[in-house]
CHARMM-style PDB file with segment names, atoms N, HN, CA, C and O in Angstrom:
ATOM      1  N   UNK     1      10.960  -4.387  -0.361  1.00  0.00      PROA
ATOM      2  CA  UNK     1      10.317  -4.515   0.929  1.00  0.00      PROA
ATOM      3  C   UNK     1       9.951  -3.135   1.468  1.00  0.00      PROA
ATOM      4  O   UNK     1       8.982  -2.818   2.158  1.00  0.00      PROA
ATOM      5  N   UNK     2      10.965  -2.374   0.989  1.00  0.00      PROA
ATOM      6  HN  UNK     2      11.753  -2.631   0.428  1.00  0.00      PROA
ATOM      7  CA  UNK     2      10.344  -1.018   1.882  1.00  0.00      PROA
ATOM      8  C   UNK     2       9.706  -0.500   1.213  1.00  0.00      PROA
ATOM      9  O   UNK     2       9.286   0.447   1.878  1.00  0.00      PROA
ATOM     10  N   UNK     3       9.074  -0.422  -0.249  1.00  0.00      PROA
ATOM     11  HN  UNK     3       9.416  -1.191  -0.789  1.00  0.00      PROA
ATOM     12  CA  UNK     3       8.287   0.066  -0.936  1.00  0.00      PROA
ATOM     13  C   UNK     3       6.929  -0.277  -0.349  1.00  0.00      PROA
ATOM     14  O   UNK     3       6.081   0.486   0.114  1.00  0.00      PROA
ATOM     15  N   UNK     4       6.915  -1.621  -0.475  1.00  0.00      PROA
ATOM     16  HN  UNK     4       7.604  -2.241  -0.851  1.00  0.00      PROA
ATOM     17  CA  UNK     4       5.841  -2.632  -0.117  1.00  0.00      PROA
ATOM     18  C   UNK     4       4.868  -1.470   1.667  1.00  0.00      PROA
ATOM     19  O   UNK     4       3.782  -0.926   1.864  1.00  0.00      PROA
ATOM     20  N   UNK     5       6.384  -1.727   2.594  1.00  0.00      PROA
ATOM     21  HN  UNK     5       7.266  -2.170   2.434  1.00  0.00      PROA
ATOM     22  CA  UNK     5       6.387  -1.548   3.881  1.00  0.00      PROA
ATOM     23  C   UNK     5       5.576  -0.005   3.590  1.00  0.00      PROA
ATOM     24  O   UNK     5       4.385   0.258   3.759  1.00  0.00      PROA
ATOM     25  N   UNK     6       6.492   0.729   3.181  1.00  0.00      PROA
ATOM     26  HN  UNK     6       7.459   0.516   3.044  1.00  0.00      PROA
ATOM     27  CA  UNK     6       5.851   2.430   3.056  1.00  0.00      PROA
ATOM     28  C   UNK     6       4.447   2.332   2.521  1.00  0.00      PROA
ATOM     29  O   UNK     6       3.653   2.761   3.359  1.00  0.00      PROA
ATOM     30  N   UNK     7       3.848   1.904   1.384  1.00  0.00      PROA
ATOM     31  HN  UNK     7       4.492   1.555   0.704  1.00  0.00      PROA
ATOM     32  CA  UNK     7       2.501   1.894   0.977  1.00  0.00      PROA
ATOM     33  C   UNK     7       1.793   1.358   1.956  1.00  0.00      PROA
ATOM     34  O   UNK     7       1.066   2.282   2.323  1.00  0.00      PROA
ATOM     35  N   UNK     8       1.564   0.441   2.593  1.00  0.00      PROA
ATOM     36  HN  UNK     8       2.154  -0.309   2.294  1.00  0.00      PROA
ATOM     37  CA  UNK     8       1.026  -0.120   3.422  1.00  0.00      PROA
ATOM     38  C   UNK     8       0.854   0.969   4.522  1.00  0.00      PROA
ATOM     39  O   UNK     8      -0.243   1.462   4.785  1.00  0.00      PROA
ATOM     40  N   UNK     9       2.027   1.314   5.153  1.00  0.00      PROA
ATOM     41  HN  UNK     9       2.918   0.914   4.939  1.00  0.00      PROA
ATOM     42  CA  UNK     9       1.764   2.105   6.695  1.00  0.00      PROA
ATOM     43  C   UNK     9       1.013   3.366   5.856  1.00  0.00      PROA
ATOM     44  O   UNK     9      -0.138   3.606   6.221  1.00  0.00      PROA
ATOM     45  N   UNK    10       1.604   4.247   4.689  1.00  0.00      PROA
ATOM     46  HN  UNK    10       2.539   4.052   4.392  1.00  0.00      PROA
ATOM     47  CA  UNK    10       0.369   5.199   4.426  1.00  0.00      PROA
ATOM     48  C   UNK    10      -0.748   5.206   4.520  1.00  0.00      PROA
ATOM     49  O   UNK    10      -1.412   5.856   5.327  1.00  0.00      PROA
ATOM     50  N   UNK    11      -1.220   4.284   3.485  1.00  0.00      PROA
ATOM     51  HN  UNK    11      -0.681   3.756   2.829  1.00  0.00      PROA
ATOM     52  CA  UNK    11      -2.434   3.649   3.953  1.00  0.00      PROA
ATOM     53  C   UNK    11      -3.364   3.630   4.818  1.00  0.00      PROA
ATOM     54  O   UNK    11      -4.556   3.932   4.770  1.00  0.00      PROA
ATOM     55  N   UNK    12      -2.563   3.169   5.768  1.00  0.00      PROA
ATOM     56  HN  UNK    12      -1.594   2.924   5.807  1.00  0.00      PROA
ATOM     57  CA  UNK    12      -3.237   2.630   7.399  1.00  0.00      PROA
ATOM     58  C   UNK    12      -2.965   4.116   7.924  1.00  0.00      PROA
ATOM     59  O   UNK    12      -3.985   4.582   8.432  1.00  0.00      PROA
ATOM     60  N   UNK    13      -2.121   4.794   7.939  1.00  0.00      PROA
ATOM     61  HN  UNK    13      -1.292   4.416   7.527  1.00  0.00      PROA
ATOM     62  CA  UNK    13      -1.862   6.463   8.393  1.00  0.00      PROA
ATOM     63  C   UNK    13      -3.015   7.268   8.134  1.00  0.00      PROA
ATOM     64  O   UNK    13      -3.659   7.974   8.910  1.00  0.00      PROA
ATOM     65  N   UNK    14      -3.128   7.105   7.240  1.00  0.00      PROA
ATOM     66  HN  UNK    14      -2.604   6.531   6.609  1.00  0.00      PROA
ATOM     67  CA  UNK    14      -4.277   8.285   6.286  1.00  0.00      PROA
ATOM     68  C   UNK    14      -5.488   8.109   6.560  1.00  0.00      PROA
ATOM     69  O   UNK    14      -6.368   8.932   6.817  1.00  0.00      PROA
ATOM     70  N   UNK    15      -5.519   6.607   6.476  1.00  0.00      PROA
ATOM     71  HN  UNK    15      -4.805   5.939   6.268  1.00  0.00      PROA
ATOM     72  CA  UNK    15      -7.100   5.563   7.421  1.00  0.00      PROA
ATOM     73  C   UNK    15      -7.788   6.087   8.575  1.00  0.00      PROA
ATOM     74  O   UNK    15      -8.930   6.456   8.853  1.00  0.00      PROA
ATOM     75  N   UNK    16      -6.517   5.969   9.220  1.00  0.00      PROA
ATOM     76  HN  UNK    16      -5.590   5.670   8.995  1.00  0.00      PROA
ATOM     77  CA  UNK    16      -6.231   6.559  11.072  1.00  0.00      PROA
ATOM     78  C   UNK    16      -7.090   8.467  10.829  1.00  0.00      PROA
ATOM     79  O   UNK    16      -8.226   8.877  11.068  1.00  0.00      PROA
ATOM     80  N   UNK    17      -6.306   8.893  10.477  1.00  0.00      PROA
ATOM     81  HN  UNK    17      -5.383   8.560  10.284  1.00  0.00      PROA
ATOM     82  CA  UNK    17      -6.018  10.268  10.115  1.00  0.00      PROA
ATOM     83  C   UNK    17      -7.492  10.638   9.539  1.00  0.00      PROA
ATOM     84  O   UNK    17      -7.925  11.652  10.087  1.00  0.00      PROA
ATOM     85  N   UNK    18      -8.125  10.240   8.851  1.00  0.00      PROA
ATOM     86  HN  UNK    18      -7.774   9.416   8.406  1.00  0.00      PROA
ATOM     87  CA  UNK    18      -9.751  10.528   8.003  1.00  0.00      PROA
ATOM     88  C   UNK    18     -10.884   9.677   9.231  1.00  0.00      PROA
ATOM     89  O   UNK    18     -12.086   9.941   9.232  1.00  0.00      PROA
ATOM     90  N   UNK    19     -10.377   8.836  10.043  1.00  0.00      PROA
ATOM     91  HN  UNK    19      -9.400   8.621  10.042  1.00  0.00      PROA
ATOM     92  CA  UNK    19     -11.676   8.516  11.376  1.00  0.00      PROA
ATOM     93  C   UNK    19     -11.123   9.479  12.273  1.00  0.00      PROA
ATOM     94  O   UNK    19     -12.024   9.996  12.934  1.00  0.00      PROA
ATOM     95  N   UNK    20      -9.949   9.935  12.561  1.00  0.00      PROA
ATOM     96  HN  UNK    20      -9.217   9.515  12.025  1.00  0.00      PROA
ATOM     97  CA  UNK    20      -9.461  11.026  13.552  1.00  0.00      PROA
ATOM     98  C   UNK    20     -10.990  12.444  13.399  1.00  0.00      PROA
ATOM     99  O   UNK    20     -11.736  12.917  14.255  1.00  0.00      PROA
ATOM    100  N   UNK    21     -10.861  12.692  11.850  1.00  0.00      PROA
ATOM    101  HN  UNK    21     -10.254  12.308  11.154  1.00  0.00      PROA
ATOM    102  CA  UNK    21     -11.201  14.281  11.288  1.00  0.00      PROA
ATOM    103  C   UNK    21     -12.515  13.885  11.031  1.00  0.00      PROA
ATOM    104  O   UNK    21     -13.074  14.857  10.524  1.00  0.00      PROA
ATOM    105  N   UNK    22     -13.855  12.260  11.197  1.00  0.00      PROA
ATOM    106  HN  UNK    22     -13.401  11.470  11.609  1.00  0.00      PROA
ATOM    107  CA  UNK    22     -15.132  11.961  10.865  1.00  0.00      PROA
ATOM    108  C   UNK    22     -15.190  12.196   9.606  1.00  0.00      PROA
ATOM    109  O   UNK    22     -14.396  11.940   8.701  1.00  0.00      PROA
ATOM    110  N   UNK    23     -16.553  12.886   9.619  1.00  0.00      PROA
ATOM    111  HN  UNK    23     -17.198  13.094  10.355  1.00  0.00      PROA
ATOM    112  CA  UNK    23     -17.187  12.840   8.051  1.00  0.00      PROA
ATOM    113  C   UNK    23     -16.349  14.431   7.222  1.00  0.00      PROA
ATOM    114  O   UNK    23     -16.357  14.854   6.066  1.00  0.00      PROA
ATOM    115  N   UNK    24     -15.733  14.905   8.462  1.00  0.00      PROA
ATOM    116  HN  UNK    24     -15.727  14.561   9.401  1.00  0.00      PROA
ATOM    117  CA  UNK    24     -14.564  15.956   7.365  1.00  0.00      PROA
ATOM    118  C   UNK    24     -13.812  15.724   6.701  1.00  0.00      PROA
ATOM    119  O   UNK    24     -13.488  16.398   5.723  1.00  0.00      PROA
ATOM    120  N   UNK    25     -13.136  14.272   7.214  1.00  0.00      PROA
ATOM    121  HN  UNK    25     -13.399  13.724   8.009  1.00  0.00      PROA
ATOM    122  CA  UNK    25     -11.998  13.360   6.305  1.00  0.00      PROA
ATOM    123  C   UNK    25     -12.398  13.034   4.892  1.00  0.00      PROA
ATOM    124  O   UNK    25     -11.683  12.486   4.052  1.00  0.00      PROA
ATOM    125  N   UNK    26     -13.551  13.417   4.755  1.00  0.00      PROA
ATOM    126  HN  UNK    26     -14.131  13.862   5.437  1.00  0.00      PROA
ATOM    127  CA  UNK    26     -13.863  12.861   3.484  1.00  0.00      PROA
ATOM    128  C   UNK    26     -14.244  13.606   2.213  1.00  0.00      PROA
ATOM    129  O   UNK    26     -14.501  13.294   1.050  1.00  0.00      PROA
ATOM    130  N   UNK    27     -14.174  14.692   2.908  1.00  0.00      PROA
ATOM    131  HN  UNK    27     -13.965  14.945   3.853  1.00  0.00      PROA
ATOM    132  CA  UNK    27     -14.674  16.221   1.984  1.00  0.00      PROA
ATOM    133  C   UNK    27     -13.663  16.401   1.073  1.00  0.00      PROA
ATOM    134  O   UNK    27     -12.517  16.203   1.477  1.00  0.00      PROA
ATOM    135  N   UNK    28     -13.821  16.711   0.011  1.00  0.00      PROA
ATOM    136  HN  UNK    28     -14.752  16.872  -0.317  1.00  0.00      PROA
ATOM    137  CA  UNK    28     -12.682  17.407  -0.853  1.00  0.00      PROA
ATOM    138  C   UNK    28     -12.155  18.817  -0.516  1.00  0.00      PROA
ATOM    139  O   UNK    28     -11.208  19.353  -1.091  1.00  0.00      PROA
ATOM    140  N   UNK    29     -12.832  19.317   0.416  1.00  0.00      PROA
ATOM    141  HN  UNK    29     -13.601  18.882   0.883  1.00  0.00      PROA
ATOM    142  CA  UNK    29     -12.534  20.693   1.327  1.00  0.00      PROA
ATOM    143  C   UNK    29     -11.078  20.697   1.855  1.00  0.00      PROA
ATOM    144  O   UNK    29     -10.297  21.648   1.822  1.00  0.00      PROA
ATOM    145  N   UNK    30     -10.795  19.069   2.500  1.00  0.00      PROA
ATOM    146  HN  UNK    30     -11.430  18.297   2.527  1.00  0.00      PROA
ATOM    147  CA  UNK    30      -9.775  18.477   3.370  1.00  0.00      PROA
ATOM    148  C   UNK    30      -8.619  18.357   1.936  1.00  0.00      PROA
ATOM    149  O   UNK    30      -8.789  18.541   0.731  1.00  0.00      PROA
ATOM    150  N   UNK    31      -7.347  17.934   2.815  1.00  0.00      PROA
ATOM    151  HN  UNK    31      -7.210  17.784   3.794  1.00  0.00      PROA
ATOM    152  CA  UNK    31      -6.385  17.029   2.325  1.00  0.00      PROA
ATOM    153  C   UNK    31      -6.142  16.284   2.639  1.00  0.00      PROA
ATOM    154  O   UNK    31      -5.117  15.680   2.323  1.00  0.00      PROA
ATOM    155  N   UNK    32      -6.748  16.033   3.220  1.00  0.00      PROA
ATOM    156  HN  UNK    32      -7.581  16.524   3.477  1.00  0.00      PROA
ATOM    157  CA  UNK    32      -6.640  14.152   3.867  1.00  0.00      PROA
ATOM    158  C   UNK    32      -7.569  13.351   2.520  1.00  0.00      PROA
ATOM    159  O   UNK    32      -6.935  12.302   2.405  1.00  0.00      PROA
ATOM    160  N   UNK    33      -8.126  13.324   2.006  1.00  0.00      PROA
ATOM    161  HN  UNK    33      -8.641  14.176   2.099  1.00  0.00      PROA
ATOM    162  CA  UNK    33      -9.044  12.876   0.712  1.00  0.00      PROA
ATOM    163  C   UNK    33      -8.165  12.749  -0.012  1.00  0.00      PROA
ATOM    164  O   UNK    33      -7.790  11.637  -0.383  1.00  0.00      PROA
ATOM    165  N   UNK    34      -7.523  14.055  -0.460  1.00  0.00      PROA
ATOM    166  HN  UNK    34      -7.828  14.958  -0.158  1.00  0.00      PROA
ATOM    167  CA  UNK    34      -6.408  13.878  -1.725  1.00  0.00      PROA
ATOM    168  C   UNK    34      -5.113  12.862  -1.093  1.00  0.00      PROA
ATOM    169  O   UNK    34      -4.451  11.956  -1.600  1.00  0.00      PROA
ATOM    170  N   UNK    35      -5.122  13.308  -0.153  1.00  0.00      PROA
ATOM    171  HN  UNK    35      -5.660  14.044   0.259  1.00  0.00      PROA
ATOM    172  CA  UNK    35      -3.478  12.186   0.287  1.00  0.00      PROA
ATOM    173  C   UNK    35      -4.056  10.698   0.057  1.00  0.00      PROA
ATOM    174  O   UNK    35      -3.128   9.930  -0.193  1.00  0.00      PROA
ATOM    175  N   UNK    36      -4.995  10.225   0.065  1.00  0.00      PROA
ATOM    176  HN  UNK    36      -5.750  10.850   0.269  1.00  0.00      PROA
ATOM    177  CA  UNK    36      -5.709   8.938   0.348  1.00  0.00      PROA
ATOM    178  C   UNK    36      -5.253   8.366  -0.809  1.00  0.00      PROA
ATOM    179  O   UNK    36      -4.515   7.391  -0.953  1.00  0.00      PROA
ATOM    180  N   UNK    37      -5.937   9.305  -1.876  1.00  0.00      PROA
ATOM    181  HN  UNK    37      -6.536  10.097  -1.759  1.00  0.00      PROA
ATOM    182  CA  UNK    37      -6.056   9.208  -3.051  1.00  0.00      PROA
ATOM    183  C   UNK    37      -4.661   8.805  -4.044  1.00  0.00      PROA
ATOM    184  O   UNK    37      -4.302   7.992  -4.895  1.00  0.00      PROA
ATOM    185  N   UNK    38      -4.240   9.834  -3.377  1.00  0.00      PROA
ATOM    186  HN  UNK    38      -4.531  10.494  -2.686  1.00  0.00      PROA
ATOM    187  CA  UNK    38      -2.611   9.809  -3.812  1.00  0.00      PROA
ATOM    188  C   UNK    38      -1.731   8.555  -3.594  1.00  0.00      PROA
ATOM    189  O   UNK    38      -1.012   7.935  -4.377  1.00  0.00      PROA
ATOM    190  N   UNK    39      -2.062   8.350  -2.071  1.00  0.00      PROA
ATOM    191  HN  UNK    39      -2.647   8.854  -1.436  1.00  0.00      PROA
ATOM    192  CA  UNK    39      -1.394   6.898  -1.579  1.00  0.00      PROA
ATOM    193  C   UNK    39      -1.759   5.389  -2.604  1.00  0.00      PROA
ATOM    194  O   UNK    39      -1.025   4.544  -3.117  1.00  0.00      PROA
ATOM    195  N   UNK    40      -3.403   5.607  -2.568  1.00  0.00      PROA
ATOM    196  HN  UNK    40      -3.999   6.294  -2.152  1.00  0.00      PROA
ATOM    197  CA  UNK    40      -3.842   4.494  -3.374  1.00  0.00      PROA
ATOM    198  C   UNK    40      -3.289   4.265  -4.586  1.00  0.00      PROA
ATOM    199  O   UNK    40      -3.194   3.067  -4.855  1.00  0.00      PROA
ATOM    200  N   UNK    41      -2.795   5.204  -5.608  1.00  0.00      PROA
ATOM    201  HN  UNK    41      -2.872   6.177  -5.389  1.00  0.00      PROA
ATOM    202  CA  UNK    41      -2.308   5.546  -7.188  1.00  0.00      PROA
ATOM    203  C   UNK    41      -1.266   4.391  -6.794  1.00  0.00      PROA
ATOM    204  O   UNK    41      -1.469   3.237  -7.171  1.00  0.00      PROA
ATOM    205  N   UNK    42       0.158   4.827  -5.815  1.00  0.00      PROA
ATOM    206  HN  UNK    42       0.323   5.765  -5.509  1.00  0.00      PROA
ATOM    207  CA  UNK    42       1.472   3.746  -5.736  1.00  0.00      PROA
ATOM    208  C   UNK    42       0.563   2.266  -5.827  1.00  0.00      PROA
ATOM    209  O   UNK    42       1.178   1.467  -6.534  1.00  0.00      PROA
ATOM    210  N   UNK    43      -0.432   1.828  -5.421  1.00  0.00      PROA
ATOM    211  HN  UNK    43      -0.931   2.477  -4.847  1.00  0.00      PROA
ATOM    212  CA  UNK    43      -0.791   0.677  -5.346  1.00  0.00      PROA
ATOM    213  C   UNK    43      -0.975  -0.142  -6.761  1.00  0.00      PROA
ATOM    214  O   UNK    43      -0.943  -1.367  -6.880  1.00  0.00      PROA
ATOM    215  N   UNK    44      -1.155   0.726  -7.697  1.00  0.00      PROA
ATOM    216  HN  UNK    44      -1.181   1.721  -7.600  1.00  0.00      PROA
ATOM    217  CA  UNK    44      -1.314   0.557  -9.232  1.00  0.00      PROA
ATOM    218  C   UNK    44       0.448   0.592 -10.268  1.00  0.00      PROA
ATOM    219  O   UNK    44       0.909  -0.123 -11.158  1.00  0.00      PROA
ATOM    220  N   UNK    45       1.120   2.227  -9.275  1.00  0.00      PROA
ATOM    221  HN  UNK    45       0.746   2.808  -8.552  1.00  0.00      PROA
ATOM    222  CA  UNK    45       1.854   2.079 -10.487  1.00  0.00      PROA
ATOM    223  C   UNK    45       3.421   1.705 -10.172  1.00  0.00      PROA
ATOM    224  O   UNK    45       4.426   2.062 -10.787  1.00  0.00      PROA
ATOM    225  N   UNK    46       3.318   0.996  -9.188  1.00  0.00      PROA
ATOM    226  HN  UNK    46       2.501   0.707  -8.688  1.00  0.00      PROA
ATOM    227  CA  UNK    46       4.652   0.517  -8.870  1.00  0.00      PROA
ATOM    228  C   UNK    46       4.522  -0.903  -9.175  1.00  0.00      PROA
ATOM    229  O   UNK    46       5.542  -1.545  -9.427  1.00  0.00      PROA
ATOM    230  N   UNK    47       3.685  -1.311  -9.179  1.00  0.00      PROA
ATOM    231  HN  UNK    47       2.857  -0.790  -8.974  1.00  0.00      PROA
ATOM    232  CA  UNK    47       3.423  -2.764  -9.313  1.00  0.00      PROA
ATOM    233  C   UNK    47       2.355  -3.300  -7.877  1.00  0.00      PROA
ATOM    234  O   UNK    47       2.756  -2.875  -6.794  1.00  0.00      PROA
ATOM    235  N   UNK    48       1.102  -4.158  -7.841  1.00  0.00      PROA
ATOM    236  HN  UNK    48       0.776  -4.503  -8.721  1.00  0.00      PROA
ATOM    237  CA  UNK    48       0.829  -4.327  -6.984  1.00  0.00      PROA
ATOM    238  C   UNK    48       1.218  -4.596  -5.559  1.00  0.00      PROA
ATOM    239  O   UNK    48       2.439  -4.541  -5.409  1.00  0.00      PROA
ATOM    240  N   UNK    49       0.608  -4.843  -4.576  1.00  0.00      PROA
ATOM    241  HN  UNK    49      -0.384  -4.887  -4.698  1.00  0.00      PROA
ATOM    242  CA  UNK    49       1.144  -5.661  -3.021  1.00  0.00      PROA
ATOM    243  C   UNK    49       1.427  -6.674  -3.579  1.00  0.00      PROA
ATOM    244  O   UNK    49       2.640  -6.535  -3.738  1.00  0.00      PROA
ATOM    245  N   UNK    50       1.120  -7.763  -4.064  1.00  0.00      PROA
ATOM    246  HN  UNK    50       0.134  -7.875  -3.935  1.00  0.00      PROA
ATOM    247  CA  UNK    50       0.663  -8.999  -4.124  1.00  0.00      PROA
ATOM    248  C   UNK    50       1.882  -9.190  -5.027  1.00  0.00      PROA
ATOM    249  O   UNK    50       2.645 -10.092  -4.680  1.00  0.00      PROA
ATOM    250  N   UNK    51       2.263  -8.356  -6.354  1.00  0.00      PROA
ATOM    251  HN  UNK    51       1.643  -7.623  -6.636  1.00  0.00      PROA
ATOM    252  CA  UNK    51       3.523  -8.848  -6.880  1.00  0.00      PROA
ATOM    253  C   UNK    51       4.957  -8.399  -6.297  1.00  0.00      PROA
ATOM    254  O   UNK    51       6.021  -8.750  -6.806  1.00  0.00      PROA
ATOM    255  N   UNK    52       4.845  -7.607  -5.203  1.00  0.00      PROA
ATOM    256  HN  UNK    52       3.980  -7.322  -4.790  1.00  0.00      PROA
ATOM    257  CA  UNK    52       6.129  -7.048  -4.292  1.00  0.00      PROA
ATOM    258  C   UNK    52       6.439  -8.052  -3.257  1.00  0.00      PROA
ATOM    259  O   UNK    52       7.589  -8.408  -2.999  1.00  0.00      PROA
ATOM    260  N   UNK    53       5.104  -8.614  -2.519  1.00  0.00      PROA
ATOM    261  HN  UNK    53       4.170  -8.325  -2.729  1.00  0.00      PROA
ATOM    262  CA  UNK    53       5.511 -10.002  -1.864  1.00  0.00      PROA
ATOM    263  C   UNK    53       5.861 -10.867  -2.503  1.00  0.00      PROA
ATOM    264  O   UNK    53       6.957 -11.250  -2.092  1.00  0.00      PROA
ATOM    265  N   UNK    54       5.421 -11.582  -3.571  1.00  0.00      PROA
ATOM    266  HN  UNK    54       4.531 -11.271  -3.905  1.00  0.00      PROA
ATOM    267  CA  UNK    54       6.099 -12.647  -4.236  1.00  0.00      PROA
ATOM    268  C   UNK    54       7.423 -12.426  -4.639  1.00  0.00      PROA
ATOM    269  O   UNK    54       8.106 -13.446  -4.732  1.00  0.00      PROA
ATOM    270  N   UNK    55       8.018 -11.246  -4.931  1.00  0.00      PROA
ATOM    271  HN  UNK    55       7.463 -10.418  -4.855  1.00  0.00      PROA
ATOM    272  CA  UNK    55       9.642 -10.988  -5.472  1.00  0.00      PROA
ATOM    273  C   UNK    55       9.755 -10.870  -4.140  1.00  0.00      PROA
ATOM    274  O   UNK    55      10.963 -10.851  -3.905  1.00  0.00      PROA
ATOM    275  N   UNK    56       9.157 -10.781  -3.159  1.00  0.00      PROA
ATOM    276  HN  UNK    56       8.175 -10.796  -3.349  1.00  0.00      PROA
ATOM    277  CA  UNK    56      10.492 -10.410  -1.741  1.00  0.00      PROA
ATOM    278  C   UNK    56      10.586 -11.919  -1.275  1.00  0.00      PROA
ATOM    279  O   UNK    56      11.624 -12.308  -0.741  1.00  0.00      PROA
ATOM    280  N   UNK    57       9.300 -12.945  -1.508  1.00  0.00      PROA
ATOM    281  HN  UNK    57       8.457 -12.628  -1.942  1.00  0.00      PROA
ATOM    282  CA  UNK    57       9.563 -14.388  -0.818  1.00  0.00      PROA
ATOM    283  C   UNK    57      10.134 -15.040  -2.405  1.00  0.00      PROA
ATOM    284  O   UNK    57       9.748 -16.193  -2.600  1.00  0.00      PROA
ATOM    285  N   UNK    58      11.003 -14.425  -3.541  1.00  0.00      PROA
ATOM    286  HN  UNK    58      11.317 -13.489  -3.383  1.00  0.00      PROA
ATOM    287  CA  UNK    58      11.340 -15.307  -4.194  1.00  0.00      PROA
ATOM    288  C   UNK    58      12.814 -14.654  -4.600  1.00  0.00      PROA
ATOM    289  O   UNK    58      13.560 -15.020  -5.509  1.00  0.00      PROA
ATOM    290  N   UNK    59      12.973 -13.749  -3.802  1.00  0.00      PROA
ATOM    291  HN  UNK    59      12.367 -13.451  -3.064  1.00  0.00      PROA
ATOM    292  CA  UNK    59      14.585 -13.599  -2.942  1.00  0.00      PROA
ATOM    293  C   UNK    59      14.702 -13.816  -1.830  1.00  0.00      PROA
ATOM    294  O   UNK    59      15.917 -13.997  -1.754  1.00  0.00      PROA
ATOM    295  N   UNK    60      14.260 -13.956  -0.721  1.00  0.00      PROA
ATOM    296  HN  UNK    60      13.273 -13.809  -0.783  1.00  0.00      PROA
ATOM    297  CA  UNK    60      14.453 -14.296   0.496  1.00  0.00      PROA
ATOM    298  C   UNK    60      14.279 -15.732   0.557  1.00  0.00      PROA
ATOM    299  O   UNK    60      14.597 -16.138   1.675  1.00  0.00      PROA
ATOM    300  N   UNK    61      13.821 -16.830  -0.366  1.00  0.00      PROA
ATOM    301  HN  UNK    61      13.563 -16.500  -1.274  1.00  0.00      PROA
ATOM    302  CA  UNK    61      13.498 -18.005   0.377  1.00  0.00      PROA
ATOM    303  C   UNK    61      13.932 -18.753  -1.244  1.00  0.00      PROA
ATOM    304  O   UNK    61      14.240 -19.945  -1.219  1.00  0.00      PROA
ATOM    305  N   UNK    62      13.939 -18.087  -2.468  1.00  0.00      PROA
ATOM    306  HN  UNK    62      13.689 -17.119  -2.488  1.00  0.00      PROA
ATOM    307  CA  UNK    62      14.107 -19.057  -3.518  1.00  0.00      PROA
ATOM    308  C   UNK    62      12.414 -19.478  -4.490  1.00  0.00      PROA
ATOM    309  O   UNK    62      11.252 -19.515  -4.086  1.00  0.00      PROA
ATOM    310  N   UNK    63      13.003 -19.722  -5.818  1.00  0.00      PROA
ATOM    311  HN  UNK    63      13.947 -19.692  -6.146  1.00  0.00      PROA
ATOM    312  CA  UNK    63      11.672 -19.536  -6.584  1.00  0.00      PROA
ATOM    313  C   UNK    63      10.591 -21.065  -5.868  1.00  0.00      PROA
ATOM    314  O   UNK    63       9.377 -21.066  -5.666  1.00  0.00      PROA
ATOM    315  N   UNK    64      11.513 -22.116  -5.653  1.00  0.00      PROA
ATOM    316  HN  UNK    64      12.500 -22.115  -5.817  1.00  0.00      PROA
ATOM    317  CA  UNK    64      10.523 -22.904  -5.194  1.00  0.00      PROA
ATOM    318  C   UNK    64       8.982 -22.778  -4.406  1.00  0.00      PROA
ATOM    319  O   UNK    64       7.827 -23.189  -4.517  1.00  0.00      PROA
ATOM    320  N   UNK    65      10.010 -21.724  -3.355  1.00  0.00      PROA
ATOM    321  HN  UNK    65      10.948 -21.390  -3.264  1.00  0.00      PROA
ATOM    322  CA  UNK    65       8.549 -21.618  -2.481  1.00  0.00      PROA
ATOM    323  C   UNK    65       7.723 -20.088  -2.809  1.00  0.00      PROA
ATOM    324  O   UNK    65       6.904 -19.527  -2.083  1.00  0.00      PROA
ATOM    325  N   UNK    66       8.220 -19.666  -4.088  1.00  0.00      PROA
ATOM    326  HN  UNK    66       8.886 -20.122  -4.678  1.00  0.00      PROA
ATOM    327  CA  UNK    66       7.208 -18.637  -4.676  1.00  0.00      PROA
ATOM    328  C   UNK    66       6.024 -19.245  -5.205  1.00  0.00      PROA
ATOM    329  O   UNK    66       4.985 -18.585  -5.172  1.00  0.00      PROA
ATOM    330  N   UNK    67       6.017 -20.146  -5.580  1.00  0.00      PROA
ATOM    331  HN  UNK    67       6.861 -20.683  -5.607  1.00  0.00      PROA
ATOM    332  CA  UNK    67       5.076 -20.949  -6.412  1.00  0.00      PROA
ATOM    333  C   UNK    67       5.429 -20.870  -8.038  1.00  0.00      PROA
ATOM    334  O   UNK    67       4.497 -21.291  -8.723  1.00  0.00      PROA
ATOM    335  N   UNK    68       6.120 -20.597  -8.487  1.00  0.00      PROA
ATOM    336  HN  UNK    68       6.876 -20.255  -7.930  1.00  0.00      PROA
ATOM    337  CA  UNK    68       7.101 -20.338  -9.296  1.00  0.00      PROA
ATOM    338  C   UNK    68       7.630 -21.951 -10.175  1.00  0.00      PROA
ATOM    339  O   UNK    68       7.285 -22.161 -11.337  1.00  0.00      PROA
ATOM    340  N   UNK    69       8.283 -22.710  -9.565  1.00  0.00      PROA
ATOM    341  HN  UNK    69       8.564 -22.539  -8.620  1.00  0.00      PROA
ATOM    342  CA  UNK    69       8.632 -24.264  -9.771  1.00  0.00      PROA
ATOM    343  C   UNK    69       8.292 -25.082  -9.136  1.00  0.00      PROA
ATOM    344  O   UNK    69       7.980 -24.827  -7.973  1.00  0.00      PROA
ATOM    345  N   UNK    70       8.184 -26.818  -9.794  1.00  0.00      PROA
ATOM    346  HN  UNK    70       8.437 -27.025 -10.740  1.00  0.00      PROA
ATOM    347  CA  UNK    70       7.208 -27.399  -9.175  1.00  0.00      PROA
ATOM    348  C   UNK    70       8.448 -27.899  -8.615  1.00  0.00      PROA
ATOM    349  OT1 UNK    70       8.425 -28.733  -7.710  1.00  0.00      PROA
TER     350      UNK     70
END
């Protein structure tokens, strides 16, 4: 969950942070570009969003309502 939780708020941080700085946020001049960049990579190599929610609702609630068993 807090993996999940941390990628997400980066994300949205860095988002915030590159409309804060306009069309500078986007320069490779900046580090706000590379942090973006950087943030996005965890989205690949930890395992997706999408498979971190399903293991957190198939410990918190049981495989049934993962979609998991019929």
């Amino acid at each position: 969950m807090a993996k999940w939780f941390g990628i997400s708020t980066g994300i949205e941080a860095i988002q915030d942070c590159m409309q804060m700085h306009g069309a500078n946020g986007y320069l490779k001049d900046h580090y706000v570009e590379q942090r973006l960049r950087d943030v996005y990579s965890f989205l690949f190599t930890g395992g997706t969003l999408n498979i971190m929610k399903l293991i957190l609702v198939r410990q918190l609630l049981g495989e049934e309502f993962a979609g998991l068993r019929a």
